[in-house]
N, C-alpha and C positions, 0 to 999 in steps of 0.2 A: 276553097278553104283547105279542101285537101293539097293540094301545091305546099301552102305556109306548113304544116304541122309533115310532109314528109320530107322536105327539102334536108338537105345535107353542104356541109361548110366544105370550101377550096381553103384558099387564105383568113386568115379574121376580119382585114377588110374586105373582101368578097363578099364575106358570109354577113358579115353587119348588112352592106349596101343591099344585098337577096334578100334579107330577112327586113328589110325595114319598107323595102320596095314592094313582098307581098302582102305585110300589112297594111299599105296602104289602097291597094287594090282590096281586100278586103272591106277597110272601110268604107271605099268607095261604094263597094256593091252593096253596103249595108249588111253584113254578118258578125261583124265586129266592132264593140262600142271605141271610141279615142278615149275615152276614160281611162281605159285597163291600158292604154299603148305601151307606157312606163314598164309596168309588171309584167306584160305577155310578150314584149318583145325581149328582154330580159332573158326571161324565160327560157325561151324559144333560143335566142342568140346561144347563151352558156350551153345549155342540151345539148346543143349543136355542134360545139367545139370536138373536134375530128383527132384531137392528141387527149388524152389524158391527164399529162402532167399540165396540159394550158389549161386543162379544165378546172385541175387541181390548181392550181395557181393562181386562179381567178374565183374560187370559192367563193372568200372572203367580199372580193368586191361587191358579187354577185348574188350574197345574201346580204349586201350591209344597202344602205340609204341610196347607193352610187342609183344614178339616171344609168338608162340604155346607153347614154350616147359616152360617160367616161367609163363602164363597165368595156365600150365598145375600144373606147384609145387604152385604157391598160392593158387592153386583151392583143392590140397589134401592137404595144411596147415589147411585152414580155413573149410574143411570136417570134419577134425580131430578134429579141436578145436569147433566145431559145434556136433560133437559126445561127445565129451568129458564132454561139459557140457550139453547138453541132460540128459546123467549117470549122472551127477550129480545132476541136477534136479529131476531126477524120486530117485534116494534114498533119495533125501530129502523128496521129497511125501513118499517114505513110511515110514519116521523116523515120517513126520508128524501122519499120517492117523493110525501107532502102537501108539504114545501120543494119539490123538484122541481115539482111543480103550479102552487106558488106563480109560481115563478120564471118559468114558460112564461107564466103569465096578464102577469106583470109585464111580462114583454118583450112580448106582444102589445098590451096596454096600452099601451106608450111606442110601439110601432111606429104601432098605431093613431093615436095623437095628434100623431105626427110624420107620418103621411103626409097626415092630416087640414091640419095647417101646408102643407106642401109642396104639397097642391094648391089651399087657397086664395090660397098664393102666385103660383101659378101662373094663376089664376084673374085676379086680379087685375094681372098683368103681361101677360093678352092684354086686360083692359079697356081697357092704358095702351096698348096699340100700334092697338089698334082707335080709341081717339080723336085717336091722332098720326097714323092714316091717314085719319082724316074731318080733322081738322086742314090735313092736305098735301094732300088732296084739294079743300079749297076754299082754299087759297092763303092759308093763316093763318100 
C-alpha cells in the first residue's frame, strides 16, 4: 500500500498505467475495497501530476463527475498540447536569440567599418597638417 500512496508521475500515461496497475495489486491483496476504485484512483492520479499547470488544468475534471479513465485521456490531451507548445516556444527563442546574433554581428560590422573610415580620416588629416607644417616651416 505503501508503493500506491508514495509512487510519483513520469508521463500522464505512465502515471495513469502505474497508478491503476498498483491499485490493482492492492485489491488483489485485499487492502482496498473496488468500490472506492473511481474516487481513489482519481484521487491518487490528479496528486500526482508532477507539473502544476496540468494539475491546474485538470481541476475541473477532477472534481466534476468525470470517471478515472476520461480524467486520465484529458490529462494526456492537454500534457501533449502543453508539450507541443513548449517546442514551440523554445524554437521560437532560438529563431529569436539567432536574429538577436544576427543583429549584434551586424552592428559590429557597421561599427567596425565606420571606425575603420574614421581613422583613416583621421589619418590622413595628420598627413595634411604635417605637410602644412613642413610647408610653413620652410616659408612656402
Amino acid at each position: 500500500m505503501q508503493d500506491f500512496y508514495s509512487s510519483k508521475q513520469k508521463s500522464a500515461s505512465d502515471w495513469g498505467v502505474r497508478v491503476e496497475n498498483l491499485f490493482q495489486k492492492l485489491v488483489r491483496k485485499g487492502e482496498i475495497d473496488t468500490s472506492q476504485r473511481n474516487t481513489i484512483l482519481k484521487r491518487k492520479f490528479w496528486r500526482g501530476l508532477y507539473r502544476d499547470k496540468l494539475r491546474e488544468a485538470m481541476r475541473v475534471s477532477h472534481e466534476s463527475t468525470d470517471t478515472f479513465e476520461i480524467l486520465r485521456k484529458k490529462t494526456r490531451k492537454e500534457e501533449e498540447k502543453m508539450d507541443s507548445d513548449s517546442k514551440v516556444v523554445s524554437q521560437n527563442e532560438t529563431e529569436h536569440s539567432s536574429k538577436v546574433h544576427q543583429l549584434i554581428r551586424t552592428i559590429q560590422n557597421t561599427k567596425g567599418s565606420k571606425l575603420d573610415t574614421v581613422l583613416n580620416r583621421m589619418e590622413a588629416l595628420e598627413r595634411e597638417i604635417q605637410e602644412l607644417r613642413r610647408d610653413k616651416s620652410q616659408g612656402v
